[in-house]
C-alpha positions as CSV (number, residue, x, y, z in Angstrom):
1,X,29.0,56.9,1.4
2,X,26.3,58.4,-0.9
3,X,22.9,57.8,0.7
4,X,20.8,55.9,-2.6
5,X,24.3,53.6,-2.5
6,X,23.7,52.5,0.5
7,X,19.7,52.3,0.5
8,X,20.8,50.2,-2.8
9,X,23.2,47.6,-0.7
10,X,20.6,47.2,2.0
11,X,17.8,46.7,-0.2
12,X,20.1,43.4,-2.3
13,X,21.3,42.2,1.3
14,X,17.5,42.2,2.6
15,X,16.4,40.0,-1.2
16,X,19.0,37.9,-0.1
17,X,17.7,37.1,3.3
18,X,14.2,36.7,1.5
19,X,16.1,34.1,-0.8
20,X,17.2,32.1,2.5
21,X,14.0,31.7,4.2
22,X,12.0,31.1,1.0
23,X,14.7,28.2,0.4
24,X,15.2,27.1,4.0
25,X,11.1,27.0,4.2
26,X,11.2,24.3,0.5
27,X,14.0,22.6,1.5
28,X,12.8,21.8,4.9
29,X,9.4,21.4,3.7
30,X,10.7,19.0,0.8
31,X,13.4,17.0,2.9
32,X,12.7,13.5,3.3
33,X,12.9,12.6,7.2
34,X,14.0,9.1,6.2
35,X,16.8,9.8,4.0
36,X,17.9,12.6,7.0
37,X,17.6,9.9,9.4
38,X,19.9,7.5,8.0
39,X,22.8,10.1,7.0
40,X,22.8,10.8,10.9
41,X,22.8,7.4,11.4
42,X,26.0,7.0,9.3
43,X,27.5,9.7,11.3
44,X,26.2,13.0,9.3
45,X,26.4,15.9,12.5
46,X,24.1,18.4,10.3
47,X,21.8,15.8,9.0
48,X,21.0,14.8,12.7
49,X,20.6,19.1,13.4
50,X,18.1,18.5,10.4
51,X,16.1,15.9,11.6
52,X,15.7,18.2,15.0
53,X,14.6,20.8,13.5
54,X,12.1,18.8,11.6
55,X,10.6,17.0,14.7
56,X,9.6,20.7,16.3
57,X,8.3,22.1,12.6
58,X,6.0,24.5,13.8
59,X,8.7,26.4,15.6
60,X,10.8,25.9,12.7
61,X,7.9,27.5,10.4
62,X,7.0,30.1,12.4
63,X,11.2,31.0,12.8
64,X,11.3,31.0,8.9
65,X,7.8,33.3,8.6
66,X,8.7,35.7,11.0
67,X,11.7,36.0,9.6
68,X,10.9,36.8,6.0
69,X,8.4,39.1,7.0
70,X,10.6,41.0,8.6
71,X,12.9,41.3,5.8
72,X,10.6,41.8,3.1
73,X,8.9,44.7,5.1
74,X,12.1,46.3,5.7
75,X,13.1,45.8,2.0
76,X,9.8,47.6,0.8
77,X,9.9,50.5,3.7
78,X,13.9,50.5,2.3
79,X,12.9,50.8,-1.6
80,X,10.5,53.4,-0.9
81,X,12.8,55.6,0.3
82,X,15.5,55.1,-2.0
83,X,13.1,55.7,-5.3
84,X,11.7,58.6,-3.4
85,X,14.7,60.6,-3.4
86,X,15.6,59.7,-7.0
87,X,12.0,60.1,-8.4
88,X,10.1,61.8,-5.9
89,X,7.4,60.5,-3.6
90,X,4.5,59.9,-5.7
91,X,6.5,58.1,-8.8
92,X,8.8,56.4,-6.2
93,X,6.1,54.9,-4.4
94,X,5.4,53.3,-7.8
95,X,8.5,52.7,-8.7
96,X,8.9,51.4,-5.1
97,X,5.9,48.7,-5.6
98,X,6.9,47.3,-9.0
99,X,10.6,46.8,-8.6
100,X,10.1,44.6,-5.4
101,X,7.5,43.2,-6.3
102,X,9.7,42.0,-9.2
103,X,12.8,41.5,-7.4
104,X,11.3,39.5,-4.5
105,X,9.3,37.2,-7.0
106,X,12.1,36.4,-8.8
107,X,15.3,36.2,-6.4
108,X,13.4,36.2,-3.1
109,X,10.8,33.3,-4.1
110,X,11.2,31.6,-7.9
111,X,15.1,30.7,-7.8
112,X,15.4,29.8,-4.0
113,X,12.6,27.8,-4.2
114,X,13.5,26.1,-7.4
115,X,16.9,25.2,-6.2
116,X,15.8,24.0,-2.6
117,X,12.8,21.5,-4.1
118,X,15.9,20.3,-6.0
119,X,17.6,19.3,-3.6
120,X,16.5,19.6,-0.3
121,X,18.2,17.4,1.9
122,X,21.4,18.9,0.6
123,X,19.9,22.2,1.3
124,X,19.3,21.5,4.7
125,X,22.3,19.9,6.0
126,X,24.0,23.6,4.5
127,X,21.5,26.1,6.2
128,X,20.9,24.0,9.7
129,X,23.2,25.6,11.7
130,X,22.0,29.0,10.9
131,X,18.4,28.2,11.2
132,X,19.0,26.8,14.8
133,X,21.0,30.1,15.4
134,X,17.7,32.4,14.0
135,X,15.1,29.8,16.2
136,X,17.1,30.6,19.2
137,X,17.4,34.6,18.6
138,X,13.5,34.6,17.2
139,X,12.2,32.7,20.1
140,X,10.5,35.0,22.2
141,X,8.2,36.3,19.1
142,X,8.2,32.9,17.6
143,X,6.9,31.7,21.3
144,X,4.0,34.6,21.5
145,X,2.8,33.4,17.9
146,X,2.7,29.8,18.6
147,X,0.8,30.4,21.5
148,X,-1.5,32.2,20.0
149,X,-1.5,29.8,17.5
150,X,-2.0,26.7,19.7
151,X,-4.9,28.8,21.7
152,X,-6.8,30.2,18.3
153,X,-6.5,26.1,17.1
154,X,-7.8,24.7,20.5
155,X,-10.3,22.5,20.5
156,X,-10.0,21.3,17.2
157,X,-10.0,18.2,15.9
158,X,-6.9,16.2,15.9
159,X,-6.1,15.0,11.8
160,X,-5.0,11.6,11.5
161,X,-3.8,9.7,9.4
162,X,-6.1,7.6,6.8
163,X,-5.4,4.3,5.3
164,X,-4.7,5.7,2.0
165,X,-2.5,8.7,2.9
166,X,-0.4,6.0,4.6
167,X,-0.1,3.8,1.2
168,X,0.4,6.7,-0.4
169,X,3.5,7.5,2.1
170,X,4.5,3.8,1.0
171,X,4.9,4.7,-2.7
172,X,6.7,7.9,-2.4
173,X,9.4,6.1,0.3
174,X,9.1,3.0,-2.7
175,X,10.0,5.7,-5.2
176,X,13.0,7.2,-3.1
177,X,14.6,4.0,-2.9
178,X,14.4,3.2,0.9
179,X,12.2,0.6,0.2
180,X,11.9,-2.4,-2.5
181,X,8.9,-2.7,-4.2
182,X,8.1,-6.1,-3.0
183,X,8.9,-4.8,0.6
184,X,6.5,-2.3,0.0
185,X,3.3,-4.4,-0.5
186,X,4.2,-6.9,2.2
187,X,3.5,-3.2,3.9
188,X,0.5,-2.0,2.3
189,X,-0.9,-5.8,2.8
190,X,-0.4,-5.4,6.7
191,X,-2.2,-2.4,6.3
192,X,-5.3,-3.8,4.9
193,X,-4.8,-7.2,6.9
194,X,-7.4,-6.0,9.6
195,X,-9.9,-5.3,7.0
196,X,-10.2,-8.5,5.4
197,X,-12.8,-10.6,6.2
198,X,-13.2,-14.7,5.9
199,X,-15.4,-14.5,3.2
200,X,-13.1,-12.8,0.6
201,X,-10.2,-15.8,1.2
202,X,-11.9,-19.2,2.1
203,X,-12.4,-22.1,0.2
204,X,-15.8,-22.9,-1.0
205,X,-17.6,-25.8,-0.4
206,X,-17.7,-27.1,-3.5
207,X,-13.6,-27.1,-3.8
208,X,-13.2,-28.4,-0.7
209,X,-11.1,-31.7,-0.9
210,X,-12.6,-33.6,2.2
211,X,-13.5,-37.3,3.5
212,X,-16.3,-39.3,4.9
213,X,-16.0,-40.7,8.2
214,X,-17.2,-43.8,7.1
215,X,-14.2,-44.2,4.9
216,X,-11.9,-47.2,5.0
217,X,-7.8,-47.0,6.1
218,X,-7.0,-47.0,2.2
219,X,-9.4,-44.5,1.3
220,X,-7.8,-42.3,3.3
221,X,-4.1,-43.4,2.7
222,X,-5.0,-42.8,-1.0
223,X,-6.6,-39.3,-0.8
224,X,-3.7,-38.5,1.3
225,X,-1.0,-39.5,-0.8
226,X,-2.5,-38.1,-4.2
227,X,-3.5,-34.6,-2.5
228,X,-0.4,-34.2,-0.7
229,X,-2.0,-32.5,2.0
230,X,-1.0,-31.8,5.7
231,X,-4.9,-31.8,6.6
232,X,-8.1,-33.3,5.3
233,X,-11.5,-32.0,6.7
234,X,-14.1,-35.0,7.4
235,X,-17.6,-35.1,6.9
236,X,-20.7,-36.8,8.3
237,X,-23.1,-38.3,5.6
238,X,-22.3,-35.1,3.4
239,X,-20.0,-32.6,3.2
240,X,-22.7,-29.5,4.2
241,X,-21.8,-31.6,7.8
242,X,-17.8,-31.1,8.6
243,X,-17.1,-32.3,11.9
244,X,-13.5,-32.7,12.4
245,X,-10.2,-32.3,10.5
246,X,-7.4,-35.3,9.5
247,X,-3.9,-34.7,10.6
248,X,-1.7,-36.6,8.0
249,X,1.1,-37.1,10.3
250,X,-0.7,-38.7,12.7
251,X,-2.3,-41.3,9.8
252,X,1.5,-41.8,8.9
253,X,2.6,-42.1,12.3
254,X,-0.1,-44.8,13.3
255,X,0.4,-46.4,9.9
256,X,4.0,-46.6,10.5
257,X,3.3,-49.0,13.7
258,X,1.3,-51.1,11.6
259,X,-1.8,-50.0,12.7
260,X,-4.1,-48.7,10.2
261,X,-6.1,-46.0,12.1
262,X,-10.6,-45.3,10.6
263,X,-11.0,-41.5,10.5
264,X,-13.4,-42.1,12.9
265,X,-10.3,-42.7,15.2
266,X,-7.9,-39.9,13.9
267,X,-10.8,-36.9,13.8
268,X,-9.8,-34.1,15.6
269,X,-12.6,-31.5,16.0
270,X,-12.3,-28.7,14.1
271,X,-13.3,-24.8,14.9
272,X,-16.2,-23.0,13.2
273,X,-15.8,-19.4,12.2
274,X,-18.5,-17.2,10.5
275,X,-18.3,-15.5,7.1
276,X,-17.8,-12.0,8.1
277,X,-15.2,-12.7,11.2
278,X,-11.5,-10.8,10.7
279,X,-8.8,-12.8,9.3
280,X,-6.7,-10.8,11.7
281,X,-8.4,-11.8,14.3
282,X,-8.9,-15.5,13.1
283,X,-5.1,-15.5,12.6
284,X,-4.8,-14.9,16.1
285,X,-6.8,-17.3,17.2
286,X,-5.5,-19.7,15.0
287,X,-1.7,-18.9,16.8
288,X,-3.1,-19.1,20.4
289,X,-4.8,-22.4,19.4
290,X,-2.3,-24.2,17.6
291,X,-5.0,-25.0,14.3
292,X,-4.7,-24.0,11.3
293,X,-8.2,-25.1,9.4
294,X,-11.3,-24.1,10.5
295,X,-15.2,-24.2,9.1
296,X,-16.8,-21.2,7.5
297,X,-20.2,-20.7,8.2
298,X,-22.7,-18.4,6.6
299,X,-25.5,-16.2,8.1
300,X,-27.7,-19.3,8.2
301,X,-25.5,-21.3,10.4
302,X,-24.6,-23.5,7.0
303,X,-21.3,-24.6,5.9
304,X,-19.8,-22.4,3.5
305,X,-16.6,-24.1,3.3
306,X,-13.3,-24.0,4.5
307,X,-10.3,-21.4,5.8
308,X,-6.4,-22.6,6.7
309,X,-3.6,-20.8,8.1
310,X,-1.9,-20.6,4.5
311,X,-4.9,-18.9,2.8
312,X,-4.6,-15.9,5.9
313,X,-1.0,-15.4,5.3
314,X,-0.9,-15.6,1.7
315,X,-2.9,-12.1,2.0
316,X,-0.2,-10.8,3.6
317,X,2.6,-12.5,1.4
318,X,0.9,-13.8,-1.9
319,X,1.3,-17.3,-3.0
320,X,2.6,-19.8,-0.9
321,X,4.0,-22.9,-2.1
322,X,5.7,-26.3,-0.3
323,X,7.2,-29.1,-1.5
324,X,4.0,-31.2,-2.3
325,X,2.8,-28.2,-4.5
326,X,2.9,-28.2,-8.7
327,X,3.9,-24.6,-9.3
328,X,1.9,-23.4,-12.0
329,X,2.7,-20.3,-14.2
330,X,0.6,-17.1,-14.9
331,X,-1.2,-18.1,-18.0
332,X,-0.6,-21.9,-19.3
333,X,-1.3,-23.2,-22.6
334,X,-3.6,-26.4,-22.4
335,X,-4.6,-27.2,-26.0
336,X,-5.0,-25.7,-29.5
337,X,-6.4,-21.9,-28.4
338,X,-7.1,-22.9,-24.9
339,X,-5.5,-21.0,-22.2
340,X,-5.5,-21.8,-18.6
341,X,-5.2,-18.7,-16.4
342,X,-4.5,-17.8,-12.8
343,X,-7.0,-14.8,-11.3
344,X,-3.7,-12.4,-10.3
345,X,-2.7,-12.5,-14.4
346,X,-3.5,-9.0,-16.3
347,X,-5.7,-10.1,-18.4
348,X,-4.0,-7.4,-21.4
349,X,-1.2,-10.0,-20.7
350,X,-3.4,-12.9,-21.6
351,X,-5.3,-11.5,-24.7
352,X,-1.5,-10.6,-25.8
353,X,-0.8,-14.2,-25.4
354,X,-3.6,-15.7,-26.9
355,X,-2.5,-13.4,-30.1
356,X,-6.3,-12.3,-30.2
357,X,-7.1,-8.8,-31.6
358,X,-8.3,-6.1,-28.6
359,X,-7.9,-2.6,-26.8
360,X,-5.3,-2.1,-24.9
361,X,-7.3,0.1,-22.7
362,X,-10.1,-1.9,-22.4
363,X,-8.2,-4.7,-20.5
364,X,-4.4,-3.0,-19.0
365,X,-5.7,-2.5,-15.1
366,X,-7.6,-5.4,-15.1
367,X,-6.4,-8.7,-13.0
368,X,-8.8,-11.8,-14.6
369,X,-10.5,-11.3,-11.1
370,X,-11.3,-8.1,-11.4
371,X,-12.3,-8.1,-15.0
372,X,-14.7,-11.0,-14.2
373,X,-16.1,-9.7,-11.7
374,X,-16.5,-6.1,-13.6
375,X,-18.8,-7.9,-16.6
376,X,-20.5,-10.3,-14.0
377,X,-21.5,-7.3,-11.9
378,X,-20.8,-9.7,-9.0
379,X,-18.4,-11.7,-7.2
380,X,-17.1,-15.0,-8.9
381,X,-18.9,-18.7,-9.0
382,X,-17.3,-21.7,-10.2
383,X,-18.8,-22.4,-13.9
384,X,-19.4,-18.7,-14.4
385,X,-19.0,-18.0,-18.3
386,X,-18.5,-14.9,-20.2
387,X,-18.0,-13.9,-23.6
388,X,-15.2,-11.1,-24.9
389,X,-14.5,-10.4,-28.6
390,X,-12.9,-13.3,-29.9
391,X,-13.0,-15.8,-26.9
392,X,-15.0,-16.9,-24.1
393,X,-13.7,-17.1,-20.2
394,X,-15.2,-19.8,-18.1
395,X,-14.1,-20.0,-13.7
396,X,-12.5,-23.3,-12.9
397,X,-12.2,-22.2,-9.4
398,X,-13.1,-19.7,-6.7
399,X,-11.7,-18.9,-3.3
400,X,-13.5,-16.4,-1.6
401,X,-14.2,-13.4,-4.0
402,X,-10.8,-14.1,-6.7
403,X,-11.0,-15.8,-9.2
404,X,-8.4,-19.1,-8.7
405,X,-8.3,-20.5,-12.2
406,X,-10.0,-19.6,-15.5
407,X,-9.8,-20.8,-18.8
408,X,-9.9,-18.7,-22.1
409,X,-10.7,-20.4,-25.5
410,X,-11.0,-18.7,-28.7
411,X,-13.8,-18.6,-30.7
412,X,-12.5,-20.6,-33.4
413,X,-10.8,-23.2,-31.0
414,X,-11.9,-27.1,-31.4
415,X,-13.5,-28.6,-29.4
416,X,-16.8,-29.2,-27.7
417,X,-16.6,-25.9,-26.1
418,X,-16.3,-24.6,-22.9
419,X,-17.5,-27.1,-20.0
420,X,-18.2,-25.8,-16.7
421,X,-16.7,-27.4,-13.4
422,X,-18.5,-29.3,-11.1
């Protein structure tokens, strides 16, 4: 066989090795673990070869670089000689440089690379068994540069993994379909559980629903059956005083013997937590004790209201509603232009249905919480007012930071105008 044909055959063969490890280094690099996993769990052989070669990557990656390396070098040294002997050393060195520089750009990187990011884990479960052939026959080398490796890197710190990386991690496994979006933010919320403190979910003081000790049977009786409440704090003299929780069943229980129990008698003493304790931490302490109310109290020592079981798991799953509960929608229509809005609307979705003129871009990533609090410059007060073109926003409620209720009236709505909560 003529000597440039076959200098000619070697040099395509070694471009097409350069292909494969330039697509097995995307495609593995690319390759969802996740979706690998679950093909092996439905009985996939290669997809399971995949996910092994995954869980030692840096053997894997070092396999793949040596290999191209290899191949590209011994495709250059190859190319040189063959243009040599058709155009002469100097010009074939040239010759020699652009044409694989070329070649291996377009059919040893572009394409393979292009294809594999495609679709990778299809990729992978073809070229497994030959990558797991080339780690075995590459090991010593790939062995001597991992060490090296490992002793060059040593004493370095070890990365992890940050809070937002992880949510990020969330959305892409979201956007792949393992995961439904409502699955994924009962995630993300266990993620940010720990961070939370009591002061971003109680109830203030001043939306407290709470009785006197001194009140009478029917007093209480009454506030319990128009509340519909499980628990009632009670008070001495004022509420800035809370010294003991109501437990409706028992009231019912005792009432149901024909007793009719004071508070005085049914008060159960109630815990005390301050303002910047963990709701993780609360909530465990709220399991081990078997309570699910407790008092919040500020730097001061003073009562800043009120935290319950519901309110800590309702950061983790959102709203929680029983059976005494009115469910209420987004954004409610109370009167001629008057709108009454939950804190979790978007407020773009509330100036849309309130039919008032405005920028789109001024409002879309805003929640009514975060808008308020974005033009107070602060967190949320009950009776807080602002103004926006075209209608003014007034807080009916607070718990914590959000924003529990607002109301939005239009400029040119009847009415008194906008009366603040007390």
């Amino acid at each position: 066989m003529d000597l440039t044909i076959l200098y000619a055959a070697s040099i395509a063969l070694l471009i097409v090795f350069s292909s494969f490890f330039s697509m097995s280094e995307t495609a593995f690099t690319s390759a969802s673990v996740i979706k690998l996993k679950k093909m092996s769990q439905d009985g996939n052989v290669k997809a399971a070869k995949s996910v092994q070669i995954l869980e030692d990557y840096d053997k894997f990656l070092t396999t793949v670089l040596i290999g191209n390396n290899l191949v590209n070098i011994a495709g250059t040294s190859l190319a040189t000689l063959f243009f040599a002997l058709l155009l002469g050393a100097e010009t074939g060195a040239v010759a020699s440089t652009v044409t694989m520089t070329i070649l291996v750009l377009i059919f040893g990187e572009i394409i393979p690379k292009s294809v594999a990011k495609q679709r990778p884990e299809k990729v992978c479960i073809k070229i497994c068994g030959v990558i797991r052939a080339l780690e075995i026959v590459l090991s010593p080398i790939s062995w001597f540069f991992r060490k090296m490796t490992a002793a060059i890197s040593r004493g370095a710190e070890e990365t992890t993994l940050t809070e937002d990386e992880l949510e990020v991690m969330i959305d892409e496994i979201e956007d792949e379909g393992v995961l439904e979006k409502r699955e994924s933010e009962l995630i993300k919320s266990a993620i940010r559980f720990d961070d939370i403190q009591v002061s971003e979910v109680y109830i203030p003081r001043m939306d407290v629903v709470a009785i006197s000790v001194d009140a009478t049977p029917e007093e209480l009786g009454d506030l319990l059956v128009r509340t519909g409440f499980s628990r009632i704090p009670a008070y001495e003299k004022t509420i800035d005083n809370i010294i003991g929780v109501i437990y409706a069943k028992e009231f019912y229980a005792k009432e149901f013997k024909g007793e009719m129990p004071t508070v005085r008698e049914i008060v159960r003493p109630i815990k005390s937590v301050p303002e910047t304790a963990s709701i993780a931490n609360l909530l465990s302490d709220f399991q081990k004790s078997k309570i699910h109310v407790a008092v919040v109290l500020d730097s001061y020592g003073g009562t800043m209201g009120i935290v319950t079981m519901e309110d800590l798991l309702e950061e983790l799953v959102g709203e929680i509603w029983d059976e005494s509960d009115e469910v209420q929608h987004d954004i409610t229509s109370t009167g001629p232009g008057v709108f009454t809005v939950k804190g979790t609307a978007n407020v773009y979705d509330v100036m849309e249905k309130m039919e008032l003129p405005f920028d789109p871009e001024e409002y879309e990533d805003y929640s009514v919480t975060g808008y308020i609090c974005y033009k107070l410059g602060r967190g949320p007060a009950r009776g807080d007012r602002i103004s926006i073109p075209h209608a003014d926003i007034v807080v009916k409620s607070v718990k914590g930071r959000r924003v529990m209720e607002a109301e939005f009236r239009k400029e040119d709505s009847t009415g008194d105008g906008i009366q603040e909560s007390h």
